[in-house]
Backbone as numpy.savetxt, mean C-alpha at the origin, in Angstrom:
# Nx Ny Nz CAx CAy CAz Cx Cy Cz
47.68 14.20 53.04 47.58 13.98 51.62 46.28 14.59 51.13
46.39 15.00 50.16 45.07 16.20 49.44 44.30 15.04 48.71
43.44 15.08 48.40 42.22 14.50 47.46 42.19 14.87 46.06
41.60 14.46 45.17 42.10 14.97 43.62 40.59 15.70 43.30
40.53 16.97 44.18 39.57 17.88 44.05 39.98 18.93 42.98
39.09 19.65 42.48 39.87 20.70 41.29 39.72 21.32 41.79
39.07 21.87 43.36 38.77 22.79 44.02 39.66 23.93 43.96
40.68 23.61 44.45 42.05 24.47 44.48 42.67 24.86 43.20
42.59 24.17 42.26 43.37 24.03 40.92 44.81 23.71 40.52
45.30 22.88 41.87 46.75 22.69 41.99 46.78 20.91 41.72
46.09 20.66 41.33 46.36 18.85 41.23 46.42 18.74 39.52
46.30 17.97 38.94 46.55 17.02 37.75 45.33 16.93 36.76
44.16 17.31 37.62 42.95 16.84 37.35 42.61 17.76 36.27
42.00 17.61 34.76 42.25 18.70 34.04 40.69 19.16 34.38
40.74 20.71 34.25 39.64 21.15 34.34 38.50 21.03 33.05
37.00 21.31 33.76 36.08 20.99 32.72 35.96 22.03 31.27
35.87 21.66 30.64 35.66 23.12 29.14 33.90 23.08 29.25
34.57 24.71 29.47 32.83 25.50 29.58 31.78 25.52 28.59
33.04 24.92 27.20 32.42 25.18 25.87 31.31 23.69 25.52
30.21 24.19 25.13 29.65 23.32 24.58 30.09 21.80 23.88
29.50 20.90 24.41 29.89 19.70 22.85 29.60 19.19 21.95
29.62 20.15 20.80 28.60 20.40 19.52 29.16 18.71 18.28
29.80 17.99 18.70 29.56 17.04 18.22 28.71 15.93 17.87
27.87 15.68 19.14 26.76 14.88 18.92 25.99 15.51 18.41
25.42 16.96 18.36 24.50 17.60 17.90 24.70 17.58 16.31
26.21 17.90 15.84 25.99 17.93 14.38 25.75 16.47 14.00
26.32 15.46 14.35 26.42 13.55 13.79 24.38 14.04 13.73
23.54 14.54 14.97 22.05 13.73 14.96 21.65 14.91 14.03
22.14 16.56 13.20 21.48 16.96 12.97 21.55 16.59 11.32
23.00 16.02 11.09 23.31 15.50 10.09 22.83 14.22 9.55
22.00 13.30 10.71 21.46 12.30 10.32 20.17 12.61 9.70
19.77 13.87 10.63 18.00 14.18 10.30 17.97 14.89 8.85
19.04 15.56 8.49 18.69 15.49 6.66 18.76 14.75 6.24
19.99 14.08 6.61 20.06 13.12 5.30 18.32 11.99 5.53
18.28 11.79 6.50 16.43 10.99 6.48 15.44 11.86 5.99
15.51 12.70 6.04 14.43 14.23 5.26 14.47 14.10 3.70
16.02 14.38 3.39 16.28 14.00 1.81 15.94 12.90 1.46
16.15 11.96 1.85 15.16 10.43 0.97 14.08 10.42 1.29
13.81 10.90 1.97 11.75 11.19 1.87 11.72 11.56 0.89
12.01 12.71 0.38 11.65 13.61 -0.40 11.90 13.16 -2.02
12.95 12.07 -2.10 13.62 11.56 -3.08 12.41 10.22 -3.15
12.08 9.95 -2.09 11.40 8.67 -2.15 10.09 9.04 -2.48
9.61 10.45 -2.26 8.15 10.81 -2.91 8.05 11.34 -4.51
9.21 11.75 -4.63 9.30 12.35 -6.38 9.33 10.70 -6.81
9.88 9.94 -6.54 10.21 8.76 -7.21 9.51 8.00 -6.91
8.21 8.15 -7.01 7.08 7.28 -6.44 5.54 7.33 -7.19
5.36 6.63 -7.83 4.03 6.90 -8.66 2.99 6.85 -8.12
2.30 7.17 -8.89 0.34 7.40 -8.73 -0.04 6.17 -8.67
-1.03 5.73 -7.53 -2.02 4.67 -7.89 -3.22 4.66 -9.22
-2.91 3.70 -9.54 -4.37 3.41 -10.16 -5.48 4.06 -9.82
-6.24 4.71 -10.70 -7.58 5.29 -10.43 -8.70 4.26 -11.28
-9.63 3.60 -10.22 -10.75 2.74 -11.05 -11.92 4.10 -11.17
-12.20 3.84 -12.69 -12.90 4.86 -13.05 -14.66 4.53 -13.41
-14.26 3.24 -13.79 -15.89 2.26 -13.90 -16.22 1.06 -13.28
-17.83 0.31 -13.49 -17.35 -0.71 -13.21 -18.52 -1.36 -13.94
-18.60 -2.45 -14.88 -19.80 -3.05 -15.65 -19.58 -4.33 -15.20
-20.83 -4.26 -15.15 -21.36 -5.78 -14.80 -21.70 -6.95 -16.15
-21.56 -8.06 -15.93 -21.66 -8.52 -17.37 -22.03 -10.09 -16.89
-22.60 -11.23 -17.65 -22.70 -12.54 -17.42 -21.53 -13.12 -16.73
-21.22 -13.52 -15.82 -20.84 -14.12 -14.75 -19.86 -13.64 -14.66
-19.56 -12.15 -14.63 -18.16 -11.55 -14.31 -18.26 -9.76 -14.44
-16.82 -9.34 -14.28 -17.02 -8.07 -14.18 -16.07 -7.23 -14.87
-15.98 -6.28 -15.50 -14.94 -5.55 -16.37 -14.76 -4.47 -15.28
-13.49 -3.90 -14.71 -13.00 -2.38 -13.90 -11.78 -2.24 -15.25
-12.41 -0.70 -15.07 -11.77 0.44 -16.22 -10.51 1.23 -15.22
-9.51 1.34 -15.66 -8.18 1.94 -14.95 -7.93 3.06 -15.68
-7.37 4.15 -14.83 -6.67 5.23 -15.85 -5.11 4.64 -16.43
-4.43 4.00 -15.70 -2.99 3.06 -16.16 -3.26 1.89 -15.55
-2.31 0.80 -15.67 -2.44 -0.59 -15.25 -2.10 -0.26 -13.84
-2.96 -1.47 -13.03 -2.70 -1.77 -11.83 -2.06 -3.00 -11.23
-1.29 -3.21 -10.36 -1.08 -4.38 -9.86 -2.20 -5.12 -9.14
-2.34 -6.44 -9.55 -3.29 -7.57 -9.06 -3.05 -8.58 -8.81
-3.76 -8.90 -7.43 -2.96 -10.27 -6.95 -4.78 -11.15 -6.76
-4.84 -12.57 -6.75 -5.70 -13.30 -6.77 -5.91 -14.50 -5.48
-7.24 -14.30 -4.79 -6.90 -14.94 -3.77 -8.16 -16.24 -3.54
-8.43 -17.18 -3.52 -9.11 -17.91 -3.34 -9.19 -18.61 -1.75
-10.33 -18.28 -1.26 -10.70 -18.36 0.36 -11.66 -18.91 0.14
-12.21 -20.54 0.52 -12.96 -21.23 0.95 -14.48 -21.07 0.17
-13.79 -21.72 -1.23 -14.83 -21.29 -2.09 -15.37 -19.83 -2.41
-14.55 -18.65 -1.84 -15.11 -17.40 -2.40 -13.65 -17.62 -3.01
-13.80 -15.86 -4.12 -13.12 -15.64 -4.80 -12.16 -14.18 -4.29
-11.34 -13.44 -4.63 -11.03 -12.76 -4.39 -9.76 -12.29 -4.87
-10.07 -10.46 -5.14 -9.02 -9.68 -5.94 -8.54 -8.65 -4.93
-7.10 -8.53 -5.09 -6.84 -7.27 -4.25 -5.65 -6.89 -5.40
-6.03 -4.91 -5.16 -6.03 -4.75 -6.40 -5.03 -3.35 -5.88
-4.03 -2.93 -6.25 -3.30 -1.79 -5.91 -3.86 -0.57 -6.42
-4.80 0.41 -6.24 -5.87 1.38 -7.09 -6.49 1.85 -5.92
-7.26 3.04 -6.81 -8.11 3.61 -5.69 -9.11 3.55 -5.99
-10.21 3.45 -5.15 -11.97 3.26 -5.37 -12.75 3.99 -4.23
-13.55 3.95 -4.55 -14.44 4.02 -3.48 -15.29 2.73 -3.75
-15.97 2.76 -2.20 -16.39 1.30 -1.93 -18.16 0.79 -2.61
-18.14 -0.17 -3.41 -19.53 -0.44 -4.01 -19.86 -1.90 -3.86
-21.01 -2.33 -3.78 -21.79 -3.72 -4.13 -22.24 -3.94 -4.87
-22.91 -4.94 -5.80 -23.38 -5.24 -6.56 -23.35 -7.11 -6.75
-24.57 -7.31 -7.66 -24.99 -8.78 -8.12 -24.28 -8.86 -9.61
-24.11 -10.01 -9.55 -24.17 -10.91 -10.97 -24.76 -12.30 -11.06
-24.94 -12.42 -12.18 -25.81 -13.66 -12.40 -24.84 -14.81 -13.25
-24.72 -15.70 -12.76 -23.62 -17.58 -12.92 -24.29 -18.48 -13.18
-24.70 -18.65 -14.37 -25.79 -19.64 -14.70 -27.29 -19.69 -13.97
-27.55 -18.26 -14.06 -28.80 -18.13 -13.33 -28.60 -17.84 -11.85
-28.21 -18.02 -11.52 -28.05 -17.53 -9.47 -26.79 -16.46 -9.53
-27.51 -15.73 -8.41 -27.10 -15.17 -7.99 -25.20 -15.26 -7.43
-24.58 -13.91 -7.74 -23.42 -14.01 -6.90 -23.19 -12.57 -6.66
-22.94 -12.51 -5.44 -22.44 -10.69 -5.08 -21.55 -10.33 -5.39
-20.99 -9.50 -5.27 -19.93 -8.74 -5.33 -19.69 -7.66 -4.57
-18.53 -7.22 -3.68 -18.41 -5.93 -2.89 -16.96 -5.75 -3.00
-16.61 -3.92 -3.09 -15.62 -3.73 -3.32 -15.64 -2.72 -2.24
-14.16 -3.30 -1.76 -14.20 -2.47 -0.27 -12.41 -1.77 -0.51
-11.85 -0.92 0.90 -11.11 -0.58 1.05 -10.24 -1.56 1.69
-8.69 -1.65 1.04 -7.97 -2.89 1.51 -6.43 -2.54 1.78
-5.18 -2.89 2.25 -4.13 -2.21 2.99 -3.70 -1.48 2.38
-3.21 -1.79 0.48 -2.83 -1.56 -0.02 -3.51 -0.56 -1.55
-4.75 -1.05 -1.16 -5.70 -0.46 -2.23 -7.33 -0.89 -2.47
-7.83 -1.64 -3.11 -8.83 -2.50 -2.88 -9.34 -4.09 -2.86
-9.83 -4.22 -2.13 -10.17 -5.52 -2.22 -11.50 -6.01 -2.88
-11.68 -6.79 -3.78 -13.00 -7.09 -4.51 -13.43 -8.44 -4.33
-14.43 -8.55 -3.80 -14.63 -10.22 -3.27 -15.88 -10.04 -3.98
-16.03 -11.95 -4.48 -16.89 -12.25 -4.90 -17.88 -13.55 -3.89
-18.99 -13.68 -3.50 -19.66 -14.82 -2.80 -20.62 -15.25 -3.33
-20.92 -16.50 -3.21 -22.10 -17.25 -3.49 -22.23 -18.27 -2.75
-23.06 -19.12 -3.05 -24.21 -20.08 -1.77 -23.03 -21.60 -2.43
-22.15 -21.38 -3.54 -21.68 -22.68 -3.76 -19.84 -22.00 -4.22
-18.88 -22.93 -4.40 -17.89 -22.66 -4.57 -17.62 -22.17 -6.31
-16.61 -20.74 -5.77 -16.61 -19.70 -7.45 -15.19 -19.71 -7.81
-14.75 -20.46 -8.91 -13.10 -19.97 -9.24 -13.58 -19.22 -10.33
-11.96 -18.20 -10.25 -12.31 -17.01 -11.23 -11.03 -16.66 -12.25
-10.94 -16.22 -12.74 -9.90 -15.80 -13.70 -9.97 -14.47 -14.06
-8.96 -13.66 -14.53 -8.48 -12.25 -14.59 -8.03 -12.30 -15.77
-8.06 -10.97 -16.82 -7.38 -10.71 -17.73 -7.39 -9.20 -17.86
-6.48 -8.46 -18.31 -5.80 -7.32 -18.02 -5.72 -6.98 -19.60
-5.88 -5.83 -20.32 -5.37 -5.66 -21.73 -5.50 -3.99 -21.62
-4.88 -3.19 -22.36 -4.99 -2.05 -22.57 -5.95 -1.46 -23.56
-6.74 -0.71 -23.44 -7.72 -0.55 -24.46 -7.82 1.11 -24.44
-7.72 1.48 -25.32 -7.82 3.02 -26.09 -7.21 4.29 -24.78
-6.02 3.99 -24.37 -5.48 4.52 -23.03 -6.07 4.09 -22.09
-6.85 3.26 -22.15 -6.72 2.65 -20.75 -7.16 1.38 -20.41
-7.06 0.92 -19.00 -6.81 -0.58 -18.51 -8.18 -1.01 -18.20
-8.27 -2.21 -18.93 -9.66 -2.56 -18.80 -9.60 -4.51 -18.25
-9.75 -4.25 -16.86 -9.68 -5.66 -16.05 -10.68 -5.82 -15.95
-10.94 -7.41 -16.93 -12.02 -8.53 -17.09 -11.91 -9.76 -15.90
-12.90 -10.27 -15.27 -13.27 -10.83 -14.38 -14.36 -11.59 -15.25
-13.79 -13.10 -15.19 -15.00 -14.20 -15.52 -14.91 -15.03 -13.64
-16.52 -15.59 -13.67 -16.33 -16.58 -12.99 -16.99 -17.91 -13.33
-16.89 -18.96 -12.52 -17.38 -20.55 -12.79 -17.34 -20.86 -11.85
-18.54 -21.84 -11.59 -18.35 -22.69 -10.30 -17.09 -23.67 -10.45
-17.32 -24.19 -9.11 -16.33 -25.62 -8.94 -17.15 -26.87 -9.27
């Protein structure tokens, strides 16, 4: 009894096709546009950050000047204060003065954009207000102790 070798070419066994198998190749080359095209859809359709363009210091708080509005979220950590702010900056420090004392301020680089923390030697709640002023966004920062 023979073995089901294709050796010979007399058995059942169908032989191999020499030809390439360009199926999987088109399904992965067809996947890799279509993921290319929504990049590309996902970058036209995607706006500019915020550009902070100033920053004034003022009695117990702080005004940042925007070229358009930014998203702002507010975070309060153990008696400090804190803004994280969807925009771009570069990173600065600075004082303000809260009924006479001192409170810092540093604006750093943060996941999403910046982060602006405020510290002092006692606990600071703060409040935000946002308004548009002569084309552009002008975010007011008061603070108060606890």
């Amino acid at each position: 009894m023979h073995g089901s070798d294709t050796e010979d070419g007399q058995h059942s066994n169908p032989e191999e096709d020499p030809r390439p198998r360009l199926w999987l190749r088109f399904l992965a080359s067809l996947a890799l546009t279509g993921f290319l095209v929504g990049l590309m859809i996902g970058r036209l359709t995607q706006s500019e950050p915020a550009v902070l363009q100033r920053v004034e210091e003022h009695p117990a708080g702080l005004v940042l000047w925007f070229d358009h509005e930014p998203k702002v979220f507010v975070e309060h950590l153990d008696g400090a204060f804190a803004l994280s702010v969807e925009a771009v900056a570069r990173a600065r420090t600075g004082r303000v003065e809260l009924a006479g004392k001192p409170v810092n301020w540093r604006l750093q680089r943060g996941d999403k954009g910046f982060l602006l923390r405020f510290v002092a030697a006692r606990p600071l709640r703060g409040a935000w207000e946002a308004a548009e002023v002569d084309g552009q966004w002008r975010l007011s920062i008061s603070l108060r102790e606890e």
